[in-house]
DOBA-46808 format. One record per residue: x, y, z of N, C-alpha, C in turn. Coordinates in nm, 2 decimals, padded with zeros to 4 digits. Layout:
       nu       nv       nw      cau      cav      caw       cu       cv       cw
        X        Y        Z        X        Y        Z        X        Y        Z
...
//
This chain:
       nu       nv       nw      cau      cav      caw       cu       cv       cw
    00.08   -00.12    00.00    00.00    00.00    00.00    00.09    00.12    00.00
    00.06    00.22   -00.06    00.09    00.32   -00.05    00.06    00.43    00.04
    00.13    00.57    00.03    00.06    00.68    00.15    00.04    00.74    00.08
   -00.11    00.84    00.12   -00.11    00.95    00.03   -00.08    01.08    00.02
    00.00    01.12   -00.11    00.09    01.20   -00.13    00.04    01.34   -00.06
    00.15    01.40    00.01    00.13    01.54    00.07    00.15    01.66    00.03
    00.11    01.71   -00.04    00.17    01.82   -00.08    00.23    01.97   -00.02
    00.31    01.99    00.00    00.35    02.10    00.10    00.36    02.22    00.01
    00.30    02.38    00.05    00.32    02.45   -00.06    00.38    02.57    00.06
    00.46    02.70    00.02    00.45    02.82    00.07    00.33    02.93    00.03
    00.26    02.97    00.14    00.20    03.10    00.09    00.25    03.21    00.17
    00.28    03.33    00.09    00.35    03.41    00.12    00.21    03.52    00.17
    00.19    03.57    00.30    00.05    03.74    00.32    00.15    03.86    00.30
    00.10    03.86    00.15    00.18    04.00    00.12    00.17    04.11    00.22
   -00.02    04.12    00.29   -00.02    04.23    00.41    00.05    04.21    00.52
    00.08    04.09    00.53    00.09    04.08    00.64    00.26    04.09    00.67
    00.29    04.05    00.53    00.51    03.99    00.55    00.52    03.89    00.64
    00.39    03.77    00.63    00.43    03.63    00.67    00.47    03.53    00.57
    00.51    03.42    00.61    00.56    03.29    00.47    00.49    03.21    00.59
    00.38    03.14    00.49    00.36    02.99    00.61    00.40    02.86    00.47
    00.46    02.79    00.56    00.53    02.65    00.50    00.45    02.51    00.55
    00.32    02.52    00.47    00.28    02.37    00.58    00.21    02.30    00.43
    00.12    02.19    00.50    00.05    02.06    00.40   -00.08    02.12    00.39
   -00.08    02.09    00.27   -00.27    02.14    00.18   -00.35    02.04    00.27
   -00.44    02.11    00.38   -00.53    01.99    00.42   -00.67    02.05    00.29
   -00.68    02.10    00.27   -00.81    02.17    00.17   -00.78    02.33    00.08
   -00.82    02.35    00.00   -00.77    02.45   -00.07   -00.91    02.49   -00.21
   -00.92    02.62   -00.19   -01.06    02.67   -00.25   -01.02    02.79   -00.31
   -01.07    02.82   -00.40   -01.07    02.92   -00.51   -01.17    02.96   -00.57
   -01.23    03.06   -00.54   -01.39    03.05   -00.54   -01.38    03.25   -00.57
   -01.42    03.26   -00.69   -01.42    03.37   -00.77   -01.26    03.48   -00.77
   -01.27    03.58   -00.71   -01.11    03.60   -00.65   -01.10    03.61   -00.49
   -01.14    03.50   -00.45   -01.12    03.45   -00.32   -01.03    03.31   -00.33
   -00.96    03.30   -00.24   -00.90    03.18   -00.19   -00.93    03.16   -00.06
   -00.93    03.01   -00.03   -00.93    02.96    00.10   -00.86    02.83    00.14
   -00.73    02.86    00.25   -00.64    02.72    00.25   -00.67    02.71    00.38
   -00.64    02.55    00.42   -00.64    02.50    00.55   -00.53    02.44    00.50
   -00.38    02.44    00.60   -00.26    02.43    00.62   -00.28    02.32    00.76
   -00.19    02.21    00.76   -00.14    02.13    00.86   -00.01    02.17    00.87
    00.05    02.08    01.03    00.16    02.14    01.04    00.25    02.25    00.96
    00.19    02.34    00.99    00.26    02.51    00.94    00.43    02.58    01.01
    00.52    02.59    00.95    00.58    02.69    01.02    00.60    02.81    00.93
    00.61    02.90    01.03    00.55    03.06    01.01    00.67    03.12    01.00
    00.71    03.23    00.89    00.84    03.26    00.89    00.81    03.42    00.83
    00.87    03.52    00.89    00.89    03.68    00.84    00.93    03.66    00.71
    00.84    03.73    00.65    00.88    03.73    00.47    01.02    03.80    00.40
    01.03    03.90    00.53    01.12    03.99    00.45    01.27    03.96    00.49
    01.29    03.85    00.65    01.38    03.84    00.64    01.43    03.69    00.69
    01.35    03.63    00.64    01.34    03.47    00.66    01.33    03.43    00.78
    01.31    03.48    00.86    01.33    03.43    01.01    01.20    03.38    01.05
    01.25    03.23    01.15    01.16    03.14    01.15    01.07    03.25    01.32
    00.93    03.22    01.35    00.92    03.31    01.41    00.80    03.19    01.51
    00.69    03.08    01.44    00.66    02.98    01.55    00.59    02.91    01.48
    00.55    02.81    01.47    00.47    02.66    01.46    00.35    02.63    01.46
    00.27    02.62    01.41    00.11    02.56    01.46    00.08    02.45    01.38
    00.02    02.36    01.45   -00.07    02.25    01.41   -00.16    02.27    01.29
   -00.23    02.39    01.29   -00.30    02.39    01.17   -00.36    02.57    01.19
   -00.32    02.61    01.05   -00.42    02.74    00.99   -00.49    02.77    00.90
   -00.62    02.84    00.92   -00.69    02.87    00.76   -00.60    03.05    00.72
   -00.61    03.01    00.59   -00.58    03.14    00.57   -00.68    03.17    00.42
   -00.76    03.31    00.42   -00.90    03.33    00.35   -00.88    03.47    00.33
   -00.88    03.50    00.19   -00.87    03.63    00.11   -00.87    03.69   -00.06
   -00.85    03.79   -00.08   -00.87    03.78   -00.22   -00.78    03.74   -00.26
   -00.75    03.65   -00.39   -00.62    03.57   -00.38   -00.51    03.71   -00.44
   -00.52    03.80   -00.47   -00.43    03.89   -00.49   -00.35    03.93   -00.33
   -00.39    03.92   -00.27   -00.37    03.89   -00.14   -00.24    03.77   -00.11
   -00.23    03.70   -00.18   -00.11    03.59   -00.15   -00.05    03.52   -00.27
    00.12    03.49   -00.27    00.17    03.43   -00.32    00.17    03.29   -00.27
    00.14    03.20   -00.36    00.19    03.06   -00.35    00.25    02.98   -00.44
    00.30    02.95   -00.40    00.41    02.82   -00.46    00.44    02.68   -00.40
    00.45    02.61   -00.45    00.54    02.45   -00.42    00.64    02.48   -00.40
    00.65    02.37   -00.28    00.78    02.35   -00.23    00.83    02.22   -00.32
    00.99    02.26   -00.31    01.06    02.18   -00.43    01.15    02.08   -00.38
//
């Protein structure tokens, strides 16, 4: 058997100058809205990489102009 695959992505809150680094538990895109639920997240200052704390899980919900995302590589 297999596991199923995790995908881990970065979204960057441009408002905010956070990077969260965690696993797609759900992800929505619904007109120019986005909405992600992140598992194990770590949270890092955007501007100067610094790791800053950890959480089990966050939603994060806005117009997607509002956030960079990308795959982690």
């Amino acid at each position: 058997m297999s596991e199923p695959v995790t995908r881990k992505i970065y979204i960057t809150d441009l408002n905010t100058d956070l990077t969260f680094l965690g696993e797609v538990k759900s992800f929505e895109k619904k007109d120019e809205n986005v909405t992600v639920l992140l598992n194990n997240v770590t949270v890092y200052e955007y501007s100067s990489s610094n790791f800053l704390y950890s959480q089990p899980e966050i939603l994060l919900s806005g117009p997607a102009s509002r956030f960079h995302i990308e795959d982690t590589v």
